[in-house]
DOPA-540796 format. One record per residue (C-alpha): residue number from 1; residue in three letters; x, y, z. Coordinates in steps of 0.2 Angstrom, whole numbers. Example, Ala and Ser with C-alpha at 12.3 -4.5 7.8 and 13.67 -1.06 7.14 Angstrom:
DOPA-540796
{rec 1 'ALA' {62 -22 39}}
{rec 2 'SER' {68 -5 36}}
This chain:
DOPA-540796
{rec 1 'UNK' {0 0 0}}
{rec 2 'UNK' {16 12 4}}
{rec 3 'UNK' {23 9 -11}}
{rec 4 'UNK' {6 11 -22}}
{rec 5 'UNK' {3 26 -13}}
{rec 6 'UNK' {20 33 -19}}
{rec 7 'UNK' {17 28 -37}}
{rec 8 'UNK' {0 37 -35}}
{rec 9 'UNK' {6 53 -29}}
{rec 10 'UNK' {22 54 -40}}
{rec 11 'UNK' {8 52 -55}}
{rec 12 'UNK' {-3 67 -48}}
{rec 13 'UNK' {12 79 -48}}
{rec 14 'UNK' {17 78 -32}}
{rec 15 'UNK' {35 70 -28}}
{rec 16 'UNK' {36 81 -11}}
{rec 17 'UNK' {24 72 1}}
{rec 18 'UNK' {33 55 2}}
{rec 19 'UNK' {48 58 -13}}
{rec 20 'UNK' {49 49 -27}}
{rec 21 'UNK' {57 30 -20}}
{rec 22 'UNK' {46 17 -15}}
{rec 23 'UNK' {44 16 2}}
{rec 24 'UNK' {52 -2 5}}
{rec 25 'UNK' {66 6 -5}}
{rec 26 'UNK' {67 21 8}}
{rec 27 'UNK' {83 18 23}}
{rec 28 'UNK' {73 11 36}}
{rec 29 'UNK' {55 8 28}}
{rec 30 'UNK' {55 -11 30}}
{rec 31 'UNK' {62 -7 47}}
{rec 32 'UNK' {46 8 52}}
{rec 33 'UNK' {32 -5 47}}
{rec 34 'UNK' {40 -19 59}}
{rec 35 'UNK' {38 -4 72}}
{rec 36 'UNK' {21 -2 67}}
{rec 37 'UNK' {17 -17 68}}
{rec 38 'UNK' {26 -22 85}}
{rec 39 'UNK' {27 -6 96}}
{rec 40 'UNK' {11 3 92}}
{rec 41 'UNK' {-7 1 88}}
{rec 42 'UNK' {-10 -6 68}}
{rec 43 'UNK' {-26 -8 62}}
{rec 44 'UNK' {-29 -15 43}}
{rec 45 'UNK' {-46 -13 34}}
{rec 46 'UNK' {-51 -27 22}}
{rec 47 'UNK' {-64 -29 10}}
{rec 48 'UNK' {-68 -49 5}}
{rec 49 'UNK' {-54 -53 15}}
{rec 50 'UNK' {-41 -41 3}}
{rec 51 'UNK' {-31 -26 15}}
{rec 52 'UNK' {-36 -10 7}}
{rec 53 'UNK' {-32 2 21}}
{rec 54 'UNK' {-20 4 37}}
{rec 55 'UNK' {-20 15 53}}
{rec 56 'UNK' {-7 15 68}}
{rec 57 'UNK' {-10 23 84}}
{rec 58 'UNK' {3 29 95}}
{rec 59 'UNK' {2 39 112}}
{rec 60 'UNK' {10 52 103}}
{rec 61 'UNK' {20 59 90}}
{rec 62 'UNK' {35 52 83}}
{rec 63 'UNK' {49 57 88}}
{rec 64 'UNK' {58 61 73}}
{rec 65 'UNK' {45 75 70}}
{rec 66 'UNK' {48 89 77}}
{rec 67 'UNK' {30 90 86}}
{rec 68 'UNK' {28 91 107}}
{rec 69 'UNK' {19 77 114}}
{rec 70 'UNK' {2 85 119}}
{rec 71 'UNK' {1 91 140}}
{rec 72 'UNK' {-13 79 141}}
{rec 73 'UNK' {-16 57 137}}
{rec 74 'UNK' {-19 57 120}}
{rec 75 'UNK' {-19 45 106}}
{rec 76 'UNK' {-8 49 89}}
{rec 77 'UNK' {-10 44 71}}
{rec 78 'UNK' {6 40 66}}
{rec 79 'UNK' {0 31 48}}
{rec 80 'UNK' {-16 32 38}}
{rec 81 'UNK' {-13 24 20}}
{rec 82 'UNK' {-26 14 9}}
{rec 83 'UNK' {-24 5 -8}}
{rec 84 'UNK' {-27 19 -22}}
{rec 85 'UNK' {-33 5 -32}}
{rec 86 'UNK' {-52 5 -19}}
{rec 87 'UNK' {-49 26 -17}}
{rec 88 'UNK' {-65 36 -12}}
{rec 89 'UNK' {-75 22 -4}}
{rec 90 'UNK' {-73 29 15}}
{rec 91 'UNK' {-58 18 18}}
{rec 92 'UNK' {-46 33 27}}
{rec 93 'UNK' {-63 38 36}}
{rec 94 'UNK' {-65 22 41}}
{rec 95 'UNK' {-53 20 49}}
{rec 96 'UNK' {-52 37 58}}
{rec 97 'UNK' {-71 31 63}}
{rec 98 'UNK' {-61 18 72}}
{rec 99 'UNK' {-45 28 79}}
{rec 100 'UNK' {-59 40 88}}
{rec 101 'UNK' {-68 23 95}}
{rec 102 'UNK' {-51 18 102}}
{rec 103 'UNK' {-47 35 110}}
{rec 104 'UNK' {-64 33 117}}
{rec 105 'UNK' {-61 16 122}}
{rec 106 'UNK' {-44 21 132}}
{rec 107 'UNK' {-53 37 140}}
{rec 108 'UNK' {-43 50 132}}
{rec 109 'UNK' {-52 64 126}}
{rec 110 'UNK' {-39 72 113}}
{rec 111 'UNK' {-34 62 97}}
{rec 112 'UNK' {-21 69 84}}
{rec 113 'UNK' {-12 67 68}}
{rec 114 'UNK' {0 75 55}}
{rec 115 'UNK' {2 77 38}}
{rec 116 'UNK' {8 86 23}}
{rec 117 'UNK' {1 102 23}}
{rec 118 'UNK' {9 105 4}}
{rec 119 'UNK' {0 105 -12}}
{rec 120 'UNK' {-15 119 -7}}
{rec 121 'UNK' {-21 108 8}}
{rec 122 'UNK' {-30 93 2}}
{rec 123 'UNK' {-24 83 14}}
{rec 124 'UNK' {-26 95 28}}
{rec 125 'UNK' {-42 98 20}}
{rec 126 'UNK' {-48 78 20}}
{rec 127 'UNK' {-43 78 40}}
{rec 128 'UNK' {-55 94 44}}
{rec 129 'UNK' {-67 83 34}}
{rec 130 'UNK' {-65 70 47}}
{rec 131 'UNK' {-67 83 61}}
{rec 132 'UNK' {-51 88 64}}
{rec 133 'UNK' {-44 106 68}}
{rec 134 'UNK' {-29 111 63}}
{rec 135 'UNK' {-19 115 75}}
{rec 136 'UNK' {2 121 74}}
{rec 137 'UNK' {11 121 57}}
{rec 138 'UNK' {27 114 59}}
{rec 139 'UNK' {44 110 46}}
{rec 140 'UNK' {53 94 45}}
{rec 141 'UNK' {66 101 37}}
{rec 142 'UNK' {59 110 21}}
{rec 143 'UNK' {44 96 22}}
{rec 144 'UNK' {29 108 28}}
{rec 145 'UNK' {18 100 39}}
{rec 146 'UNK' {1 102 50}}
{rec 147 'UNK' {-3 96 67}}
{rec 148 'UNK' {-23 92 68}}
{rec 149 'UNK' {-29 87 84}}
{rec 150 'UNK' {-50 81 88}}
{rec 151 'UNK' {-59 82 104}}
{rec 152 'UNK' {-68 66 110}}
{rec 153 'UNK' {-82 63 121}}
{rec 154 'UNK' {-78 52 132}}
{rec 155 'UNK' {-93 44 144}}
{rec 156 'UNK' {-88 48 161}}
{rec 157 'UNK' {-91 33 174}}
{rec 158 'UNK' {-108 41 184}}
{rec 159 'UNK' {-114 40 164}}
{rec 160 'UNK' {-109 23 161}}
{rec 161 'UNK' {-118 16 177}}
{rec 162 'UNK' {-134 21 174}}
{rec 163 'UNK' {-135 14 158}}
């Protein structure tokens, strides 16, 4: 899905986001997905048993960004990618349906993610879609990038007993 999602951009114009290599050809790319998978919180869509879409939670943000950990619990998105080849059937919503659901689960009101805030916004613009709120711009070098965080409700105890 990386590597598709690299071919995909690099034929819309836009070599900036994630460059022009595939990702398992990046230093370290093989390497970050075993992270994903072992050390934080992966979640795979599937349609008829296919993976079309991947999300990994974190308590925070990476720290090879340069973004501070919020001052409160919260929960990260450090990856959102879905196969281009299922694109605009709700997949990356999906699956930020379920990051919030999981936030909520682990009773931690403030859920957050960054992105590439290049190429007049669409991305930026596709997470405010989701309910996020943009929150600090921040440069990873000369990447620009965008911090979004989202509120959630989280049921407080008194509310969960009298149901």
């Amino acid at each position: 899905m990386l590597d598709g999602a690299v071919v995909w951009m690099n034929a819309r114009g836009n070599t900036e986001q994630w460059g022009t290599t595939p990702y398992s050809g990046t230093a370290n790319g093989a390497e970050r997905v075993r992270r994903y998978m072992t050390e934080n919180a992966p979640f795979v869509a599937e349609a008829g048993g296919t993976p079309v879409g991947a999300l990994v939670l974190d308590t925070g943000p990476s720290p090879q960004m340069p973004i501070e950990p919020a001052a409160e619990p919260e929960r990260y998105v450090r990856l959102l990618v879905s196969d281009r080849r299922y694109a605009g059937r709700g997949i990356g919503a999906a699956l930020l349906a379920h990051a919030v659901e999981e936030t909520r689960r682990a009773g931690v009101e403030l859920l957050r993610v960054d992105c590439w805030a290049g190429g007049g916004g669409e991305l930026v613009a596709f997470y405010e879609r989701q309910g996020f709120t943009p929150a600090e711009r921040f440069l990873s070098g000369t990447w620009p990038g965008r911090v979004l965080a989202r509120r959630i409700v989280v049921p407080s105890e008194r509310s969960d007993q009298a149901r």
